[in-house]
SERO-4910 file (N, C-alpha, C, O; in steps of 0.05 Angstrom, whole numbers):
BEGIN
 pado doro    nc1    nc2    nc3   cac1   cac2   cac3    cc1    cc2    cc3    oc1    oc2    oc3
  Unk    A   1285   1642   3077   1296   1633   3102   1284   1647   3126   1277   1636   3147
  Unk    A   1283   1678   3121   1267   1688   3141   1241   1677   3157   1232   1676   3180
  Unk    A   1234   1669   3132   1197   1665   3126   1194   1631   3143   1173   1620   3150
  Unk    A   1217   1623   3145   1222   1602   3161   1229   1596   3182   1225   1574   3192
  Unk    A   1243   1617   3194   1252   1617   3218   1224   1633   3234   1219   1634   3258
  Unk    A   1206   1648   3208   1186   1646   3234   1167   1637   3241   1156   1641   3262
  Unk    A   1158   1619   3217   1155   1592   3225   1156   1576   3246   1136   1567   3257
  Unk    A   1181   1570   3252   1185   1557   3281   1193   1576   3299   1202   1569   3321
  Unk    A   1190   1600   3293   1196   1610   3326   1177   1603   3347   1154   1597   3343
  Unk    A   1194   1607   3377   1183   1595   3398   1170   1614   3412   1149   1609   3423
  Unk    A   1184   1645   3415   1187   1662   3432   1171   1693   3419   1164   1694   3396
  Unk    A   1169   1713   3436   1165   1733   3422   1192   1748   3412   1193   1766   3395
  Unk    A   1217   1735   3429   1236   1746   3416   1249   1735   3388   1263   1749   3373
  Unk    A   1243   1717   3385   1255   1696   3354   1233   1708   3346   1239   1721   3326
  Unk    A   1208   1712   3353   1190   1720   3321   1199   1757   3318   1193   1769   3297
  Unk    A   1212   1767   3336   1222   1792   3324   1243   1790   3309   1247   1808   3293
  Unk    A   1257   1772   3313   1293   1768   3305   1276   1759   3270   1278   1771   3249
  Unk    A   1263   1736   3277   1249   1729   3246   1243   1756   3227   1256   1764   3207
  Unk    A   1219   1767   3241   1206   1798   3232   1231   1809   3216   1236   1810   3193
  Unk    A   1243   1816   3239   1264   1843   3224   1285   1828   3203   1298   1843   3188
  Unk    A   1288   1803   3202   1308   1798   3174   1286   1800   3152   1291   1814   3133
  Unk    A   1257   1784   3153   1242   1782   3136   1234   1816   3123   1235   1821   3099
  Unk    A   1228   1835   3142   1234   1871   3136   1261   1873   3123   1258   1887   3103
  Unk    A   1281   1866   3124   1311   1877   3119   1303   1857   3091   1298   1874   3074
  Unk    A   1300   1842   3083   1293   1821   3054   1282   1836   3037   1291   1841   3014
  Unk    A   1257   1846   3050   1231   1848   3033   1249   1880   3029   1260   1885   3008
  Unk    A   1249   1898   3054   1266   1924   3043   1281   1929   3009   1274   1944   2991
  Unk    A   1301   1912   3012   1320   1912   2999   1313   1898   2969   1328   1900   2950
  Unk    A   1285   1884   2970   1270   1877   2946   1262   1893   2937   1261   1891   2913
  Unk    A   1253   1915   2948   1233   1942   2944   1208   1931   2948   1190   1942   2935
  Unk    A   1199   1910   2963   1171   1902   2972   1162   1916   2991   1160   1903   3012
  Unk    A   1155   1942   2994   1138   1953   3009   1121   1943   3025   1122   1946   3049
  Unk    A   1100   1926   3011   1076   1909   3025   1095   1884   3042   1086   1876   3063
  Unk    A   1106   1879   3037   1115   1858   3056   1139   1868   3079   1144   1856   3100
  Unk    A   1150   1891   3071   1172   1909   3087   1157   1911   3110   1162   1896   3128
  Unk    A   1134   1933   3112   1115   1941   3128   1113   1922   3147   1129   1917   3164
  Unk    A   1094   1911   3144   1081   1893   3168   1105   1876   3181   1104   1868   3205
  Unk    A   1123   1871   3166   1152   1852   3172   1160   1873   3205   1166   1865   3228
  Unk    A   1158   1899   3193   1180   1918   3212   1171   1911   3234   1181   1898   3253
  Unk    A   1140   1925   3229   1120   1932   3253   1119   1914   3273   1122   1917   3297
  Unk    A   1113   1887   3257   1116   1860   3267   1121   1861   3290   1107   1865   3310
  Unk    A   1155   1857   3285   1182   1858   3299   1181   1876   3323   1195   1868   3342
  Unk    A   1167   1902   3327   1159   1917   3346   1145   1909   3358   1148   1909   3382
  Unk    A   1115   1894   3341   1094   1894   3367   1106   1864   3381   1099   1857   3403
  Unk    A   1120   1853   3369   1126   1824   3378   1151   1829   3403   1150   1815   3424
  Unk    A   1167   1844   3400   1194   1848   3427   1172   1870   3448   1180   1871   3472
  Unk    A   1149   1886   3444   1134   1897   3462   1116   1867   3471   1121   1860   3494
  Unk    A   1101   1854   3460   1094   1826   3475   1106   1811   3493   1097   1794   3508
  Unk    A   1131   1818   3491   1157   1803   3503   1170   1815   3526   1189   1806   3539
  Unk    A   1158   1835   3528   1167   1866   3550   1193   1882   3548   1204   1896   3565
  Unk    A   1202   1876   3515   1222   1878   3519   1229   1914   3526   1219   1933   3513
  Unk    A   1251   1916   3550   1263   1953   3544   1291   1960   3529   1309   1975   3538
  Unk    A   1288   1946   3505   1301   1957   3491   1293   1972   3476   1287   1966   3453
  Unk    A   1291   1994   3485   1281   2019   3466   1294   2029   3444   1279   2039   3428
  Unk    A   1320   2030   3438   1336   2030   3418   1325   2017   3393   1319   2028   3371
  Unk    A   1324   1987   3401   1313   1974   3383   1289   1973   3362   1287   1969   3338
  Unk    A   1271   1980   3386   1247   1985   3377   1250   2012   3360   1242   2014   3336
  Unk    A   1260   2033   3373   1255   2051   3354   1272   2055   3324   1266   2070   3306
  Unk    A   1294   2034   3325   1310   2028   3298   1286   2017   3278   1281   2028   3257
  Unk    A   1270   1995   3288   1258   1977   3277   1226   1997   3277   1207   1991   3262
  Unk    A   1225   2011   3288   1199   2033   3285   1208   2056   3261   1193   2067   3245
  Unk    A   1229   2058   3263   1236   2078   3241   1243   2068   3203   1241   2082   3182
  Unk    A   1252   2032   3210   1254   2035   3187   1226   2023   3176   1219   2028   3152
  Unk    A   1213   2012   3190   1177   2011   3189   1165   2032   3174   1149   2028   3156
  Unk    A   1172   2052   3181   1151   2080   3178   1172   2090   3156   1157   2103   3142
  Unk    A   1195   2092   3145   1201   2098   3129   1201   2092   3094   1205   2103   3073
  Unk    A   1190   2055   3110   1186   2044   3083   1148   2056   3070   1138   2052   3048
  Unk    A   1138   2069   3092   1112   2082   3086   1118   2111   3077   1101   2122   3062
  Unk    A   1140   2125   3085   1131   2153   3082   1161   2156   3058   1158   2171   3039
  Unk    A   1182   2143   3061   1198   2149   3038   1198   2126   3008   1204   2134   2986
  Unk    A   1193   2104   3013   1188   2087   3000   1161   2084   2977   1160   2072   2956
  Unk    A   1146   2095   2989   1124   2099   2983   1112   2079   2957   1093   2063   2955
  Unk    A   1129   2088   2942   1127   2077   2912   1129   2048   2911   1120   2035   2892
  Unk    A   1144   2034   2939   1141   2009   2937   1117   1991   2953   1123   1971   2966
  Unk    A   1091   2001   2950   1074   1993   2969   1049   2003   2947   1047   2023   2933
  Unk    A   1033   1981   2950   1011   1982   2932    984   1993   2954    961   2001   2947
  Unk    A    992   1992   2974    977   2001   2999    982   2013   3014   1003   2007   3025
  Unk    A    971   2034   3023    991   2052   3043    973   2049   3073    949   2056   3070
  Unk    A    980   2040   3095    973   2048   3119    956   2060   3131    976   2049   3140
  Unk    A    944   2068   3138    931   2096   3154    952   2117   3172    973   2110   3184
  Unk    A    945   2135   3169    970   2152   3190    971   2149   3218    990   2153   3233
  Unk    A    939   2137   3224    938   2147   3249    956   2117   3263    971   2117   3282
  Unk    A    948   2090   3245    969   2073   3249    998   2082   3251   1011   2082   3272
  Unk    A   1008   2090   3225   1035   2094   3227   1043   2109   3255   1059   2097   3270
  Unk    A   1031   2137   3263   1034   2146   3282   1034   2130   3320   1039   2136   3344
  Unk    A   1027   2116   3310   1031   2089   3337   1057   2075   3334   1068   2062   3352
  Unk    A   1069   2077   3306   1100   2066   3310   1112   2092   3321   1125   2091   3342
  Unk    A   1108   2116   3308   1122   2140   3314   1120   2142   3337   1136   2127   3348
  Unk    A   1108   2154   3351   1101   2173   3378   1107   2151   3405   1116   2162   3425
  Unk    A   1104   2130   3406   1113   2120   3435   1144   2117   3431   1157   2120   3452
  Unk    A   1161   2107   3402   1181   2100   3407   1195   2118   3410   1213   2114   3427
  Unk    A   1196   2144   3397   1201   2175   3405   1204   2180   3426   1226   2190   3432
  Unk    A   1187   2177   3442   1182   2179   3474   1190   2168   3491   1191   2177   3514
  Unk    A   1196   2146   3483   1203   2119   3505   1238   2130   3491   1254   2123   3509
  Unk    A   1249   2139   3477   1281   2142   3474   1295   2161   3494   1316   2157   3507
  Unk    A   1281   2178   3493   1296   2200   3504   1308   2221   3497   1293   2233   3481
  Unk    A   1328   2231   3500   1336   2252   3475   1365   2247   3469   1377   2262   3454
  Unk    A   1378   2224   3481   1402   2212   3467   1412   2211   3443   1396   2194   3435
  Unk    A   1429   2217   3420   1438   2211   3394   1437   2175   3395   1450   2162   3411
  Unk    A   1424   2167   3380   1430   2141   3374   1413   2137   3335   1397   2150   3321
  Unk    A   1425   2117   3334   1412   2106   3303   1384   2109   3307   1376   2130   3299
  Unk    A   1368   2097   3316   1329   2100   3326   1330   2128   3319   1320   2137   3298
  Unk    A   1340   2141   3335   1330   2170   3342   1341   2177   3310   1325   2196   3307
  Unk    A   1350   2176   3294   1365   2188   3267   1341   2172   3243   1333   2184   3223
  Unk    A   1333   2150   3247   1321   2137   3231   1290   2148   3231   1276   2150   3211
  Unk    A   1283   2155   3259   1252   2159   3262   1258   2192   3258   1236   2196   3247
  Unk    A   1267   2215   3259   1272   2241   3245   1271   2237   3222   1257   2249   3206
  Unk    A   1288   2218   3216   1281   2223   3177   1256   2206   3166   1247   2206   3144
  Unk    A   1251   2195   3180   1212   2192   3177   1194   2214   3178   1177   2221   3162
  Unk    A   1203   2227   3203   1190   2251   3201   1196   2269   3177   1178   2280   3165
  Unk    A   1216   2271   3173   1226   2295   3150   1213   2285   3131   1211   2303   3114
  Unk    A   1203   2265   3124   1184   2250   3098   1163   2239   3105   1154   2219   3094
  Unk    A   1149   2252   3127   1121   2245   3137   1091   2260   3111   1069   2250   3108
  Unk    A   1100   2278   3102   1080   2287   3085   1082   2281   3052   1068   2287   3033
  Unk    A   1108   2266   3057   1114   2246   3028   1090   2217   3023   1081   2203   3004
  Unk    A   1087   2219   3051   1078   2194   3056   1044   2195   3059   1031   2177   3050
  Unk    A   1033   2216   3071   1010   2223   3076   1007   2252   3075   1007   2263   3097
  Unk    A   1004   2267   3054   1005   2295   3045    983   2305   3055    982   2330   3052
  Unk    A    963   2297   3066    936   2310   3082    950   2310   3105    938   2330   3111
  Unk    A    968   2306   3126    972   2307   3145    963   2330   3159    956   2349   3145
  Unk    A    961   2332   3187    962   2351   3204    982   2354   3219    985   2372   3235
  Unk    A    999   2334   3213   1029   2334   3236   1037   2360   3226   1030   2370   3205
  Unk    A   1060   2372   3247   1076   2400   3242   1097   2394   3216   1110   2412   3205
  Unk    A   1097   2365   3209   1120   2362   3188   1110   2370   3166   1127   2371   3148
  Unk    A   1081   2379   3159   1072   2381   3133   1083   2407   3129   1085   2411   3105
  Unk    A   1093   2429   3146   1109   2450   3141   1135   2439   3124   1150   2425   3137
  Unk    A   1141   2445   3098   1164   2428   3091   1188   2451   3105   1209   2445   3094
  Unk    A   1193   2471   3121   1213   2483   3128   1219   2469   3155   1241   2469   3165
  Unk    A   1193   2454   3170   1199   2445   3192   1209   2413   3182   1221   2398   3197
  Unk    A   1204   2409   3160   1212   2376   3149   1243   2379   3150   1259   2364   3163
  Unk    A   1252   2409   3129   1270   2412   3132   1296   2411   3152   1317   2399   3151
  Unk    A   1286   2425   3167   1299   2422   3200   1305   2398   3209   1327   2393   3220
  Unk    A   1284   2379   3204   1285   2357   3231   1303   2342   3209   1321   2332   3223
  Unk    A   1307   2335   3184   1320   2324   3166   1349   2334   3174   1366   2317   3177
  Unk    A   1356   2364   3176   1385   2371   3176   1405   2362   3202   1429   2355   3206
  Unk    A   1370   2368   3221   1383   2353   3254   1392   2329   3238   1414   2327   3228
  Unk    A   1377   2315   3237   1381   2282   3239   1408   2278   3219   1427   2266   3230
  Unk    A   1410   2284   3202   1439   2284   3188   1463   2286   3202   1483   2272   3204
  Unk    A   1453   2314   3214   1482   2319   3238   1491   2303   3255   1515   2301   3256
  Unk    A   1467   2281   3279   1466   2277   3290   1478   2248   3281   1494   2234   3294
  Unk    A   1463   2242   3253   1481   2211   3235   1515   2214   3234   1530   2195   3230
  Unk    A   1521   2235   3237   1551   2247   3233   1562   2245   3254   1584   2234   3258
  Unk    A   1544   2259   3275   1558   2254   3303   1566   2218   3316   1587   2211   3326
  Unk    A   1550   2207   3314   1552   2180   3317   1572   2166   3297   1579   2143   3300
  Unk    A   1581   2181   3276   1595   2162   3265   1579   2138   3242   1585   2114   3238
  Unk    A   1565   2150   3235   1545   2135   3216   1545   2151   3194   1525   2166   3197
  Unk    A   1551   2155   3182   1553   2172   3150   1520   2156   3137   1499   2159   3150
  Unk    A   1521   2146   3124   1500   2127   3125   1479   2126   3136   1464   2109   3126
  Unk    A   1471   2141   3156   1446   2151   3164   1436   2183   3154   1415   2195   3149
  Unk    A   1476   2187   3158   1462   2220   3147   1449   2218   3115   1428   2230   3107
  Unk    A   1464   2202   3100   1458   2199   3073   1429   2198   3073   1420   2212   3055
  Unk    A   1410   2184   3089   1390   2181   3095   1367   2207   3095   1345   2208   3083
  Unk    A   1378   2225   3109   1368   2247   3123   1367   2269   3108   1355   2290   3106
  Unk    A   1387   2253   3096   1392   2285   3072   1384   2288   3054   1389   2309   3041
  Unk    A   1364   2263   3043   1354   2263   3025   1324   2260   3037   1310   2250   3020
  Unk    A   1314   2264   3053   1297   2291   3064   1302   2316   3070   1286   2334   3068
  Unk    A   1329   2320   3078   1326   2349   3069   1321   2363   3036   1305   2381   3032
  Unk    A   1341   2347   3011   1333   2362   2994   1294   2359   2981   1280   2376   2969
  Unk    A   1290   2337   2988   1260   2329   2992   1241   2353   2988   1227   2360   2969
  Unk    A   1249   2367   3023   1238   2386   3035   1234   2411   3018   1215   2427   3014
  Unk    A   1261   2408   3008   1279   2438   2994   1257   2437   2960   1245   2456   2950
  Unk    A   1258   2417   2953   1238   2408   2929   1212   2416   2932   1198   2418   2912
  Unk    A   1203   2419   2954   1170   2415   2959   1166   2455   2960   1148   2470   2951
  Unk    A   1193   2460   2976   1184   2493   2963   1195   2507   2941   1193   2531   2935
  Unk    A   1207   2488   2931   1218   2501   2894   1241   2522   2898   1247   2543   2888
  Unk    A   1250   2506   2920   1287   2513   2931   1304   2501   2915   1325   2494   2925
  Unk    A   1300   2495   2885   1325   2482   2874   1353   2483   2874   1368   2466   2864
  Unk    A   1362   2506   2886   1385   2506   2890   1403   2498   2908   1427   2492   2907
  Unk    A   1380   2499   2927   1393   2497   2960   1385   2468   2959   1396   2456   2977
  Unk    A   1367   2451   2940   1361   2429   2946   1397   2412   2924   1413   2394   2929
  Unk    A   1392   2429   2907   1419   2406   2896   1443   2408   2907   1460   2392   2898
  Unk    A   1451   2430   2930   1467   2426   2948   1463   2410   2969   1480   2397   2981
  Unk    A   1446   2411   2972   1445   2384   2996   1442   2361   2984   1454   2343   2996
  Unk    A   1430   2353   2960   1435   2331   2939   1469   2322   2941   1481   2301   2947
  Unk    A   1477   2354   2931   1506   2345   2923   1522   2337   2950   1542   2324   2950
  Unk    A   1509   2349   2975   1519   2337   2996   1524   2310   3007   1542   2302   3021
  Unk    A   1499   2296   2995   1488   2276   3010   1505   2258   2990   1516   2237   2999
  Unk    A   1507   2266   2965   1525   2241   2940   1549   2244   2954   1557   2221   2959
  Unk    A   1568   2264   2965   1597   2258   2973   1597   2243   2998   1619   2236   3006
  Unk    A   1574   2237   3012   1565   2221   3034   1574   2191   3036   1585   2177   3052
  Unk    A   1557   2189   3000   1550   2163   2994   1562   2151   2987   1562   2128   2995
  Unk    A   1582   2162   2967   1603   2150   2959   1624   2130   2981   1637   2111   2974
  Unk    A   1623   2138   2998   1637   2117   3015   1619   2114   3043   1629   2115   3066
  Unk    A   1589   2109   3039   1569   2103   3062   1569   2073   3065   1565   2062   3086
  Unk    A   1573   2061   3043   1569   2033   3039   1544   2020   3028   1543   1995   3028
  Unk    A   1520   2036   3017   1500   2028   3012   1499   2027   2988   1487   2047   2980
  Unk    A   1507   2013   2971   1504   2018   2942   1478   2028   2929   1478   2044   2911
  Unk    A   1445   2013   2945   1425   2026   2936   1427   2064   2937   1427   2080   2918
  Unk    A   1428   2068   2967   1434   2097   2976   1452   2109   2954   1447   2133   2949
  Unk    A   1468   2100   2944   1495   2114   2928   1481   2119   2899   1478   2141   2887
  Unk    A   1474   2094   2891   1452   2109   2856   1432   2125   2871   1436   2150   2867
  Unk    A   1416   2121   2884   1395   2146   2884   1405   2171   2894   1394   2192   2885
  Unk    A   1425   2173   2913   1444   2197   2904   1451   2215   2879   1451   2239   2876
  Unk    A   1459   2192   2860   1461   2209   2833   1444   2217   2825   1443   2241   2822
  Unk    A   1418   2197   2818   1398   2203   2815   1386   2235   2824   1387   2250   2805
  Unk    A   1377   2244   2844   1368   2261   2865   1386   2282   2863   1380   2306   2868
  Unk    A   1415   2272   2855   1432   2297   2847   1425   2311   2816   1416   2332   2808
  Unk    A   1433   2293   2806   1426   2300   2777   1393   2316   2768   1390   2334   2752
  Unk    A   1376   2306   2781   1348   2315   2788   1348   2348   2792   1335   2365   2780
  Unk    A   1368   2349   2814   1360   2368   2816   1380   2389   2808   1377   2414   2808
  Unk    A   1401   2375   2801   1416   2395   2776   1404   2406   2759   1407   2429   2752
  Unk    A   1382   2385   2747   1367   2403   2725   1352   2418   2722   1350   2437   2707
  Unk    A   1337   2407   2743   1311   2435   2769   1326   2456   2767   1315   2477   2759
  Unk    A   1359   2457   2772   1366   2486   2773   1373   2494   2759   1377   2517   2763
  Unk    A   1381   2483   2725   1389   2495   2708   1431   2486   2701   1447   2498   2687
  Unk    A   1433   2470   2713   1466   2463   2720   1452   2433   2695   1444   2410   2698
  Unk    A   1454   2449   2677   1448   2418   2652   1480   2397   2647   1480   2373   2644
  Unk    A   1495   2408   2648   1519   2400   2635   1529   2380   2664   1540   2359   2660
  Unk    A   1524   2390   2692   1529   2376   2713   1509   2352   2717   1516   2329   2720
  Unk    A   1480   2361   2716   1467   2338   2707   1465   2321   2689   1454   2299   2692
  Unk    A   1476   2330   2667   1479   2305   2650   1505   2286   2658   1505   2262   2653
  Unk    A   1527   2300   2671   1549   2282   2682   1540   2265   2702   1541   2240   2702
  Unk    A   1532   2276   2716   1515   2261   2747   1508   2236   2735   1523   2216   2732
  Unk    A   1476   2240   2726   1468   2210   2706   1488   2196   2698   1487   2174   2709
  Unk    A   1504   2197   2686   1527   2179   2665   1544   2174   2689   1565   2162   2687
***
C-alpha cells in the first residue's frame, strides 16, 4: 500500500508521508535494503519541499541511520559513512538542543555508529564515549515520557559496555533496559531484550539467570 501511495503522490510532501510508511513496513520486516533508502527518501523529499520541520526530519534521519548502524544484519549493503553522515550532522544541527524523540533517536545512532562502520573516525568509535551518548539519550527517552526510546538507547549502552568486555555493567543495563520493555509496547524491542539480557548473563557467568531469561 505504501509502494502505492507513492506511486501517485503529487507533492514532495505525500512522497515523504509515502517514504516513511514504506521505511516503518520494510523496518518492521527486517528489510534493511528497502528500510534505508525508504527513510532517507522521506528526508531528502520534505527538504525538496522546504520543509522546517526539523523534528521530523531528524525522527526520520535517525531511524534511517539506525537501520545502518544498529540493524546492520538486516542489509545486504551497507552505505558509505560519509553518506550516512549527511543524514546525521545537518539534522543534529538544524535541532537544537531541545529533548525531543529526533534528538533521542539520532544519539542512539550515534551510540551504534561503530556497530555500523567500525573503521570510523567519528569520536563514537571510543566505545566509553558511545557509552555516554547512549545513557544521555535513555535519560532524555525518560524525560519525555517515552520509555520506548530509552529501551532503544540502552541497548547501546550495553552494546558499548560489550565492546570493552564490561560484562557486568553491560547485563545491568541489559537488565535495565528488559524492565523498560516489558511495558514499552514494542514487542520486537521486548524479545531482543531477553535476548541481550540473557547474552549477557552468560558473558558474566549468572548461567542459571540466563538460562531463565531465554525460556
Amino acid at each position: 500500500l505504501a509502494g502505492s501511495a507513492l506511486e501517485v503522490a503529487a507533492s514532495p510532501g505525500e512522497r515523504a508521508q509515502a517514504l516513511e510508511d514504506l521505511g516503518h513496513a520494510s523496518r518492521y520486516a527486517g528489510l534493511g535494503d528497502d528500510a534505508w533508502p525508504a527513510y532517507s527518501g522521506a528526508v531528502d523529499a520534505l527538504r525538496e519541499g522546504g520543509s522546517d520541520d526539523h523534528e521530523r526530519i531528524a525522527r526520520l534521519s535517525g531511524l534511517a541511520l539506525e537501520t545502518v548502524v544498529r540493524w546492520t544484519g538486516t542489509m545486504r549493503s551497507i552505505p558509505p559513512e560519509e553518506v550516512a553522515r549527511g543524514d546525521l550532522v545537518p539534522a543534529l544541527e538544524e535541532l537544537g538542543e531541545q529533548d525531543s524523540e529526533g534528538r533521542v533517536r539520532l544519539m542512539s545512532a550515534q551510540a551504534f555508529w561503530s556497530h555500523g562502520f567500525p573503521e570510523t573516525e567519528r569520536p563514537e568509535r571510543d566505545p566509553e564515549r558511545s557509552e555516554q551518548i547512549g545513557a544521555a539519550a535513555a535519560e532524555m527517552g525518560l524525560r519525555i515520557g517515552r520509555p520506548d526510546l530509552a529501551v532503544v538507547a540502552l541497548d547501546g549502552v550495553q552494546h558499548s559496555l560489550q565492546r570493552r568486555l564490561r560484562y557486568e555493567a553491560a547485563y545491568s543495563a541489559a537488565r535495565r533496559r528488559l524492565e523498560l520493555a516489558r511495558t514499552a509496547g514494542d514487542l520486537g524491542e521486548l524479545g531482543d531484550s531477553y535476548a541481550m539480557a540473557a547474552w549477557n548473563g552468560n558473558y558474566h557467568g549468572a548461567f542459571a539467570a540466563a538460562r531463565a531469561l531465554g525460556r
